[in-house]
Structure formats: structure tokens, C-alpha cells
C-alpha positions as CSV (number, residue, x, y, z in Angstrom):
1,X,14.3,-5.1,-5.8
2,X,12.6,-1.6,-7.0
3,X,11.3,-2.9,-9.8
4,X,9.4,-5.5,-7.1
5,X,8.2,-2.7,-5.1
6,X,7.1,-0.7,-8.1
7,X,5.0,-3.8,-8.9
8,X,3.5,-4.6,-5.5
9,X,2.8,-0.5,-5.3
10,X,0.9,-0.7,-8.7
11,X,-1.0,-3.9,-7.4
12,X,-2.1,-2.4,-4.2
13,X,-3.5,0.8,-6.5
14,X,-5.3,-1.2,-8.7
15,X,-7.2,-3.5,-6.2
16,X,-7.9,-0.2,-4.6
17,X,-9.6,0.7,-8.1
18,X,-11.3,-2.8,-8.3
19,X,-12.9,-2.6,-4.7
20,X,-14.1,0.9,-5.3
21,X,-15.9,0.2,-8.1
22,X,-17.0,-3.1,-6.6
23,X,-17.9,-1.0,-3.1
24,X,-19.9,1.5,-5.7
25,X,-24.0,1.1,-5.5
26,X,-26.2,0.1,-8.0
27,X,-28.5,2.4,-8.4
28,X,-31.9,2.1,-9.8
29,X,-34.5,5.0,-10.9
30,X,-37.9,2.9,-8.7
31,X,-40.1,5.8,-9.3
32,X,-39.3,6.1,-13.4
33,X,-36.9,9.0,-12.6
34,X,-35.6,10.1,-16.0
35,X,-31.6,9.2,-16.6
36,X,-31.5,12.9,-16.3
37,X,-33.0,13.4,-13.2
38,X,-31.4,10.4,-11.7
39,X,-27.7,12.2,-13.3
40,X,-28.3,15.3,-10.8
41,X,-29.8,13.3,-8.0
42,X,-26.2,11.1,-8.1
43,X,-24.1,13.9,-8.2
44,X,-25.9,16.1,-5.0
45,X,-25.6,12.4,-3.2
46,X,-22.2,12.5,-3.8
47,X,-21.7,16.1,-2.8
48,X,-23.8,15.3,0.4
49,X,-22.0,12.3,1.4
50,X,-18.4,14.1,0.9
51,X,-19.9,17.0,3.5
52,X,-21.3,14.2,5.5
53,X,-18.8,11.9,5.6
54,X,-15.6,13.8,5.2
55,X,-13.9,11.4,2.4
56,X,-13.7,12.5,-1.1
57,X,-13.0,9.7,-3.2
58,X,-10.1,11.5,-5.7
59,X,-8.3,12.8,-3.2
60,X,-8.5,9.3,-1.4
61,X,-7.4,7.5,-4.6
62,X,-4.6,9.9,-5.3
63,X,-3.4,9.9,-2.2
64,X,-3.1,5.9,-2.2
65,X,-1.2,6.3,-6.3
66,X,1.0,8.8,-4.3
67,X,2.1,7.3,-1.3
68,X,5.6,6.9,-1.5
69,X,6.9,3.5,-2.0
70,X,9.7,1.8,0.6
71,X,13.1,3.7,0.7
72,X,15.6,1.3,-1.3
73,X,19.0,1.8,0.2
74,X,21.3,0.1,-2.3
75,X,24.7,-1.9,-1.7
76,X,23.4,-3.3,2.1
77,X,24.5,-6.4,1.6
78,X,27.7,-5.4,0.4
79,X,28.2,-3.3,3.3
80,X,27.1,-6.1,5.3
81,X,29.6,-8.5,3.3
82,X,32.6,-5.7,3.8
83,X,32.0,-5.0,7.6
84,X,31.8,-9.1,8.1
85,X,34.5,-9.5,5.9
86,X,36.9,-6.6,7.8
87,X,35.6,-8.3,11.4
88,X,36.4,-11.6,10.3
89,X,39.9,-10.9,9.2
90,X,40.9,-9.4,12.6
91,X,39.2,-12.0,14.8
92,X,40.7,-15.1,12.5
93,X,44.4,-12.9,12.4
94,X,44.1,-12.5,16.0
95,X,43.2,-16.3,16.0
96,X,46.3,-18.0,14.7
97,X,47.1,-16.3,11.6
98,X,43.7,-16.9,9.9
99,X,43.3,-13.8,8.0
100,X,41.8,-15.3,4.5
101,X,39.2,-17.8,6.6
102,X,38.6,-15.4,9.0
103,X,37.7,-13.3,6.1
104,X,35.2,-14.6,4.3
105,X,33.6,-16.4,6.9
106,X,32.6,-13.0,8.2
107,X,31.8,-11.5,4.5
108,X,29.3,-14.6,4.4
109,X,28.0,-13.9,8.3
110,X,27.4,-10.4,7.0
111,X,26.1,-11.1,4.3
112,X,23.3,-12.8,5.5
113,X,22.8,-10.6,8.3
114,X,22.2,-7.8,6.5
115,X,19.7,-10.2,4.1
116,X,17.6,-11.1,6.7
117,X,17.5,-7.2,7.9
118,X,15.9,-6.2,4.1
119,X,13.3,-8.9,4.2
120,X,12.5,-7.8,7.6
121,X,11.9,-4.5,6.3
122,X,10.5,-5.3,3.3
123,X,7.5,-7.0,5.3
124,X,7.2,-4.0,7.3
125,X,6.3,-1.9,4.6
126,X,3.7,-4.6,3.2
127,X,1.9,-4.5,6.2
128,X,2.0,-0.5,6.3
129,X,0.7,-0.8,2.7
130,X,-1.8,-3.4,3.4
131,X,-2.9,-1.4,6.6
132,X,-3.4,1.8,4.7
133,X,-5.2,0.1,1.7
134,X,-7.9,-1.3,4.2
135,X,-8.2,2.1,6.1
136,X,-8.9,3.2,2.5
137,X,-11.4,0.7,1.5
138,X,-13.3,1.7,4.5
139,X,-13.0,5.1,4.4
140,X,-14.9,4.4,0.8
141,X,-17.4,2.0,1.7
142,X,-18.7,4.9,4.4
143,X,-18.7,7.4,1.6
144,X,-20.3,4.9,-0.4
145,X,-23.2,4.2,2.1
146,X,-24.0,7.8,2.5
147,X,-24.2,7.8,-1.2
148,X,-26.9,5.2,-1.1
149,X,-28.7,6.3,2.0
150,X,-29.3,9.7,0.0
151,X,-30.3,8.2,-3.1
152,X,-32.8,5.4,-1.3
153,X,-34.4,9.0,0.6
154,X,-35.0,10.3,-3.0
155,X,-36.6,7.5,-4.2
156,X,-34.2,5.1,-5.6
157,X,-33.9,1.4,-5.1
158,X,-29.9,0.9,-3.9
159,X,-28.1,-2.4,-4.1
């Protein structure tokens, strides 16, 4: 189960990567702007766009490879199978002497009650994940814009 979270966390990451370098703009020097010249122009856009905008990219892509993934608790389901289990001997002992039945009717009850609990969870915590990746990819595309809108006001054609 952790090693399925690990993955789906390192997925999430890396279409963060691929959509930020898919969000970058193409930049192109319409006025013959040497690569120098077009070098320092990128990097004061970028500078600008982080004042203007308030996002700086690093800290928005560590902070996405940092976010913790969803708390594991191990043995749930054999809690859930014990506490069934425990429940189901007393009601089926209570109920005619049916302490074995009884048993592990309620060790497979709680079983299965505390499966269905993890997978509710476990969707819970995709959809925080997939909630915070788009507030990310947003947060980049602004930056991203600003980016452009500086470079197109010093000359440069931005795609």
C-alpha cells in the first residue's frame, strides 16, 4: 500500500514537471536581440513576474516534491477483523452457543468494514492531491504569463 502511494506521489510530481515545462513560453528574439541580451531580458522577466505575481516557481515545485504523502496506519484490517471477530463471538455465544460461527462471521464483517474505510480514505487523499496539483498548475501558468507579457513589452515574439 506505501509503495502505491509513493508511486502515485512521484506521478503527481512529475506531471507537475511536464506541465511546467509545457506551460513555459517560447520565446523568440523579433528584434535580432543577441542570445545574450535575450539571457538578461529572461531572467529580469522572471524576477518581475515573481514580484508581480507572488509565485516563485522552486519554491512551488518543492513544495509539491514535499507534500507529505497519506498517513498509512498499518494492521486496520486486522483490527477491524479482531473487533468483528471479538463482537461476533459474544453475539453468536449469546445466540445459542455459536461462539466459533459467530466468530468469524464477525472477523469477515470487520474485515470488510474496515476495507471499505481505507479505500474511502485513500480517494480522499487523491482528490486532495489532484486539487493541490491544479492549484499548482495555475499558480504557474499566471507566473508564466507575466513572464511573457514582460518579454513581448521588450520586444520579443511569445508563444
Amino acid at each position: 500500500m506505501q509503495r502505491i502511494v509513493r508511486l502515485l506521489s512521484g506521478l503527481a510530481i512529475s506531471s507537475l514537471a511536464c506541465a511546467a515545462a509545457a506551460q513555459q513560453p517560447i520565446i523568440y528574439p523579433a528584434r535580432g536581440q543577441s542570445p545574450e541580451r535575450q539571457q538578461t531580458d529572461t531572467a529580469e522577466c522572471r524576477s518581475w513576474a515573481q514580484q508581480t505575481t507572488g509565485v516563485d516557481p522552486v519554491a512551488l515545485a518543492q513544495r509539491m516534491a514535499s507534500s507529505p504523502p497519506p498517513e498509512q496506519q498499518r494492521g486496520r484490517l486486522f483490527r477491524g477483523a479482531g473487533g468483528g471477530a471479538l463482537f461476533g463471538t459474544l453475539i453468536g455465544g449469546a445466540a445459542g452457543g455459536h461462539w466459533g460461527e459467530g466468530a468469524g462471521i464477525g472477523a469477515l464483517v470487520g474485515t470488510m468494514g474496515s476495507g471499505m474505510r481505507m479505500r474511502r480514505e485513500q480517494q480522499q487523499a487523491e482528490m486532495q492531491q489532484q486539487g493541490m496539483q491544479g492549484q499548482a498548475s495555475s499558480e504557474l501558468s499566471t507566473y508564466n504569463r507575466a513572464v511573457g507579457a514582460c518579454m513581448t513589452g521588450r520586444g520579443y515574439t511569445v508563444e
